[in-house]
N, C-alpha and C positions, 0 to 999 in steps of 0.2 A: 504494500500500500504506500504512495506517495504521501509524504510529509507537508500540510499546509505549512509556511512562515507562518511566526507567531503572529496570531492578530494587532488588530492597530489598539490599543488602548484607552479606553471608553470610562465616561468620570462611572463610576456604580454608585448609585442612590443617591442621594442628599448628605451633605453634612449630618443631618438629624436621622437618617435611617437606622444608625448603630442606637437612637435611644427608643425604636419602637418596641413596644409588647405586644399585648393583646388586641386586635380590629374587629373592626363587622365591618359588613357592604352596608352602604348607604343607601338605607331606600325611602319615599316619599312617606311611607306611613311613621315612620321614626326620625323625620325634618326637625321638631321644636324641641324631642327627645337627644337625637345629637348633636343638637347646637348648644344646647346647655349642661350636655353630662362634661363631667372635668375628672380624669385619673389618669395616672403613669401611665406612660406608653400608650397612650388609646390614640388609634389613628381610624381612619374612613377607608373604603373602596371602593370605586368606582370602576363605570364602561365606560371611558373615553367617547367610544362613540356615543351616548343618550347625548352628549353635549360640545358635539361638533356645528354647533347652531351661531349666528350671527350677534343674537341678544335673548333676549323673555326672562321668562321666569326660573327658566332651568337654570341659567347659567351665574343669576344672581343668587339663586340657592347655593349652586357649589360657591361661590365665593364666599357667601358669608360663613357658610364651615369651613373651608379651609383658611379661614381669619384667625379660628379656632383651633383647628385640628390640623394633624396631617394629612395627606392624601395621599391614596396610591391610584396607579393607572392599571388594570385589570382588560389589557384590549382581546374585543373576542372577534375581529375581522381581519386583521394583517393578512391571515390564510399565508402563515411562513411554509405550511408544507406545500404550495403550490408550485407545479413548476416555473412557471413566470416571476417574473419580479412583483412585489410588493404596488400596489397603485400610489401612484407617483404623485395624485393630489388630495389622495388619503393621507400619505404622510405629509404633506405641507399643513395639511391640517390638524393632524395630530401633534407634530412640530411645534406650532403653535399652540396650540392647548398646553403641550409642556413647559413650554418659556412662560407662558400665563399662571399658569397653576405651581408648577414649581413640585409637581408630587413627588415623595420619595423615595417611592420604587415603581417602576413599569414591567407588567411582564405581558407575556401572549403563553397561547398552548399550541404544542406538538401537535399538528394539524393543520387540514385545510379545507378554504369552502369557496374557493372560486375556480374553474377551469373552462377553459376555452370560452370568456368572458360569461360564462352561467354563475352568477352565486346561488350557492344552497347554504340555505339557512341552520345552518348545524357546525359542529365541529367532525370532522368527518377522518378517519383512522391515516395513519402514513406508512408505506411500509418502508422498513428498515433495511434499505440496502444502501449502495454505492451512490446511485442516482440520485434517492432521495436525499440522503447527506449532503451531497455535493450543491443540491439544490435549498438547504436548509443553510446552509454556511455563508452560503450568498446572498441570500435572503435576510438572514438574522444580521451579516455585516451593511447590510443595503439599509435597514431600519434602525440600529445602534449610529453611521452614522450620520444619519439625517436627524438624531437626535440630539446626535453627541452623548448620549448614556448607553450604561449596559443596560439590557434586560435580561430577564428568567424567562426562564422555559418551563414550561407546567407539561407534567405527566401529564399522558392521558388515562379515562379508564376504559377495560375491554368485557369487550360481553360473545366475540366467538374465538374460536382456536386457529388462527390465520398460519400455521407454520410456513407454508410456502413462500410467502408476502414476503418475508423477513429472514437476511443473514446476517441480521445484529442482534443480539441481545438489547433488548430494551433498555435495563442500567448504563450498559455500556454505548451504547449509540447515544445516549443524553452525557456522558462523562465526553465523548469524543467530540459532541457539540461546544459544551464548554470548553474541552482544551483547545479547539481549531477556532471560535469567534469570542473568547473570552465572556461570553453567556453566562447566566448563573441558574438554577436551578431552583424552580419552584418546586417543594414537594409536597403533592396532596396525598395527605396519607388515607383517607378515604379513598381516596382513585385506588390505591397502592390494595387496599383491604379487599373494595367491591373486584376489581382485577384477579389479585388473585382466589377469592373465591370461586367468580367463575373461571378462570382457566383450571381451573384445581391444583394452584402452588401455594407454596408456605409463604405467608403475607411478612410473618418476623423476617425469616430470613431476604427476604426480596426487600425488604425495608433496610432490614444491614447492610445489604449490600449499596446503593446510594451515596457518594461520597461528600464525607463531609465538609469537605472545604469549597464545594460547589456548592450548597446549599444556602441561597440567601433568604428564602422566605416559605412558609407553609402554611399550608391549606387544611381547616377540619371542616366536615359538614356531615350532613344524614345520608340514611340513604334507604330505598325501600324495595322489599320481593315484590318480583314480576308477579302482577297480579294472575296471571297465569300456572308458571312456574316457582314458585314461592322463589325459598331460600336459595334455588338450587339459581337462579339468576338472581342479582343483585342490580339497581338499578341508584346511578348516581343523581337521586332527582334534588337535591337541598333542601327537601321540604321536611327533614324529621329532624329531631334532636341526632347531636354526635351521640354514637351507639357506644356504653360500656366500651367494647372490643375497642376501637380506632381511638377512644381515651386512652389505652393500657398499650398501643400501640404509639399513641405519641409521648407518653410519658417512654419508652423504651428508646424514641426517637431523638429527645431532650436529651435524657441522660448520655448517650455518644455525642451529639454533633453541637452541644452545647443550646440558649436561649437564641431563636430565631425569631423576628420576628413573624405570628401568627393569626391569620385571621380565621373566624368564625363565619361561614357561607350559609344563607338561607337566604331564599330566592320564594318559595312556596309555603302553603299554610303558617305563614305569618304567625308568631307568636305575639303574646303583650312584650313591650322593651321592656319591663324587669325580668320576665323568664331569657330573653336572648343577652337580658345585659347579664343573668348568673351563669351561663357559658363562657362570654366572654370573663368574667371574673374567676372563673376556674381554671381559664386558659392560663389567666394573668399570675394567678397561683403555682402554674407548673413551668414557669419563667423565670420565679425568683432566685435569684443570685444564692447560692450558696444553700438552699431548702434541701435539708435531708429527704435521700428518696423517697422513704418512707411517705415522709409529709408530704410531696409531690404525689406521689398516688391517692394518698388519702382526697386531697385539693380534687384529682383528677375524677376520682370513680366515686369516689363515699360523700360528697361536698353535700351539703344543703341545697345550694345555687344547684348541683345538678338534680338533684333528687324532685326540685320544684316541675323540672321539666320533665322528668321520666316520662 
């Protein structure tokens, strides 16, 4: 395999990203709720695109939280797995968003949804060979730098057995990403759980393996059986509480690769902001500097904050 030179070097996050904790996505029914909650490390997250818009309402809402808070950029359209270049006045526009907003981490997922000028509305699987990489490197260096920042790369999660599609190892084709575009790596350890459930591998072990000096930001959320076939599919929808299991799997995640910053996903069946804000509080729990393990799982699996949500 040819050796790419080392990439061009890209600023990573904000000055302020080393002091993020615990987030949520920011959504319109929790507006007056996260404008005025105040705690360590509490950052927001955002789709870039709901607010690539000219003026209104949307865009003075994010300002006046990120007056407050920090902001991350959560983009779900780049489509870096495509094979084409990135659209060239998507990123002018998201360019800008960035120099506006100033958030301090952006990332995209491993995938793609646009080809032969069709978008489909989805994040749609990549296979893991040669082509695709080379296509992915290009892609990720094309939009790092028209922004001038790194970004992460978010797992994805798998619901069929594709072996053919792919001559990389999943871990390893996202370690290669980062070494060749100097990328970082979002790890949703729900992706990581629901995956390997349905492939039928060891979710621990597939989580160890993930390296830790790539890792700059993670992912928890819910997740639900196919209403069809229960447990035996897993279905990454954001609409449930983080399940027991994918808590006891990020507390195993913390204890190796150290406090990352962490956001909390829910997209669906909305809870009340005191039950999503005792998630994010029990996140915040298994972050603190120097907390014996012990009291890290306690935080994580036995908390009150979670129990409210069960």
């Amino acid at each position: 395999m040819s050796l790419k030179p080392a990439p061009v070097a890209h600023q990573v996050g904000s000055p302020v990203a080393s002091t993020l904790g615990a987030g949520l996505g920011l959504k319109a029914d929790y507006f007056d709720d996260a404008l005025a909650a105040r705690a360590p490390g509490l950052w927001w997250e955002v789709h870039p695109e709901n607010y690539m818009v000219d003026g209104g309402p949307r865009l003075r809402w994010l300002q006046a939280i990120r007056a407050e808070h920090p902001v991350s950029f959560h983009s779900v359209s780049l489509s870096l797995g495509s094979p084409g270049l990135p659209d060239a006045q998507h990123l002018v526009r998201l360019a800008a968003l960035v120099k506006r907003f100033e958030p301090t981490l952006i990332s995209e997922h491993l995938a793609w949804s646009v080809l032969g000028g069709q978008y489909q509305p989805d994040l749609l699987p990549v296979p893991r060979n040669a082509e695709s990489l080379a296509s992915l490197v290009r892609n990720i260096d094309c939009v790092q730098t028209a922004l001038g920042r790194s970004i992460a790369i978010e797992n994805p999660s798998h619901y069929l057995r594709t072996p053919t599609l792919h001559d990389w190892d999943e871990v390893e084709f996202l370690a290669e990403l980062h070494r060749r575009t100097g990328c970082t790596l979002l790890l949703d350890v729900n992706n990581v759980f629901v995956s390997a459930n349905n492939l039928g591998v060891d979710a621990k072990a597939q989580l160890d393996r993930f390296p830790a000096e790539a890792v700059s930001e993670i992912h928890l959320a819910g997740h639900t059986p196919d209403p069809r076939l229960g447990e035996g599919l897993l279905i990454d929808s954001h609409d449930a509480p983080v399940s027991p299991t994918v808590w006891s799997l990020y507390e195993r995640l913390i204890a190796r690769v150290g406090p990352k910053p962490t956001l909390i996903e829910r997209d669906g069946n909305l809870p009340e902001f005191k039950d999503l804000w005792g998630e994010r509080e029990t996140t915040q729990a298994c972050l603190r500097a120097g907390e014996p393990l012990g009291a890290v799982r306690e935080g994580c699996v036995d908390s009150p904050a979670l129990e409210s949500i069960a």
